[in-house]
N, C-alpha and C positions, 0 to 999 in steps of 0.2 A: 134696726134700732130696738132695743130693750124697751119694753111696756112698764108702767110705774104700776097695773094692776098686777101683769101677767108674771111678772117675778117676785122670787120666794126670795126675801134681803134675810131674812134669819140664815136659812139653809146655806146660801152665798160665803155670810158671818165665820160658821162655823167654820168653814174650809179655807178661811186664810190665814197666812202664819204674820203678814204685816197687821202689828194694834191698829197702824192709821187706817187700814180699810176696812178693818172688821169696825172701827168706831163708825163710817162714812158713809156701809152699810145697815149699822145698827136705828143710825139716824133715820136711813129712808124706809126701814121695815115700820119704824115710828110714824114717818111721815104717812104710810099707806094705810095705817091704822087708824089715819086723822087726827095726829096732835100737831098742836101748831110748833111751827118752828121755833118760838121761845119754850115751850114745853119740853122741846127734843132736845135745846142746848141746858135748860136746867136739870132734863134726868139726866144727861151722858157728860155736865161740866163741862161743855163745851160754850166757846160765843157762839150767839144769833148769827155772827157775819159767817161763822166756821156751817155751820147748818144751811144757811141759806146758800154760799157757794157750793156746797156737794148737791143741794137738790136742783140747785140751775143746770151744776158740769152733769149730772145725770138725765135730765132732763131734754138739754141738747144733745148730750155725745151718747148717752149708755151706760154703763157698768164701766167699760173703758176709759170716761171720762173722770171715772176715781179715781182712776190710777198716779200715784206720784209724778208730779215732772220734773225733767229734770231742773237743776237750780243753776242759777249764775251765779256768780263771785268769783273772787279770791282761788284758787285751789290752796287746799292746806297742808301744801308742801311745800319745800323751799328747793325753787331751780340749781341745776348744778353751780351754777354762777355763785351762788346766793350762797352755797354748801362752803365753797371753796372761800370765799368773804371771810364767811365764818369761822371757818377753822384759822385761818391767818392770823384776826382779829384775836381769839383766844392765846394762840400761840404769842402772839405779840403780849398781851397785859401779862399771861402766867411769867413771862422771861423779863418781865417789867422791875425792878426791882423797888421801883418808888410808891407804884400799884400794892407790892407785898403778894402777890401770885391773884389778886382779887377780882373779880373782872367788875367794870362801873359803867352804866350807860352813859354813851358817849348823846 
């Protein structure tokens, strides 16, 4: 498990290409210097709640515990089903003639 004294959060900083970690680290290079966590989200713009989860997930997990998770929802695609809907759907209002080719939510 990663030390909150024994790592360098600057050095970390610089060598990553994702903003959200280099911000998440910026934070805890903050926090090891001793500001408080309202300090760290008013220099870096961020919320207290955004400061204080990265110093817990690091806290417990590591450096590791920065790292992005994945999310749930939605995916923002539309399934083949959904593809095939939709093309029908248009096909039908453009051959519409009372539509005028326009398509209107149904």
């Amino acid at each position: 498990m990663d030390n909150l004294k024994n790592t360098d959060f600057t050095s970390l900083a610089r060598k990553q290409k994702s903003i959200q970690m280099r911000m998440r680290l910026l934070a805890l290079a903050h926090f090891q210097n001793g500001q408080s966590r309202t300090q760290i989200a008013y220099l870096l713009k961020v919320s207290r709640t955004s400061v204080n989860k990265w110093v817990k997930a690091f806290l417990e997990e590591g450096v590791s515990g920065l790292q992005e998770k994945p999310r749930t929802g939605r995916p923002a695609y539309l399934s083949r089903k959904q593809q095939i809907q939709l093309a029908e759907y248009i096909e039908q209002r453009i051959e519409n003639p009372q539509v005028g080719g326009r398509l209107i939510p149904i």
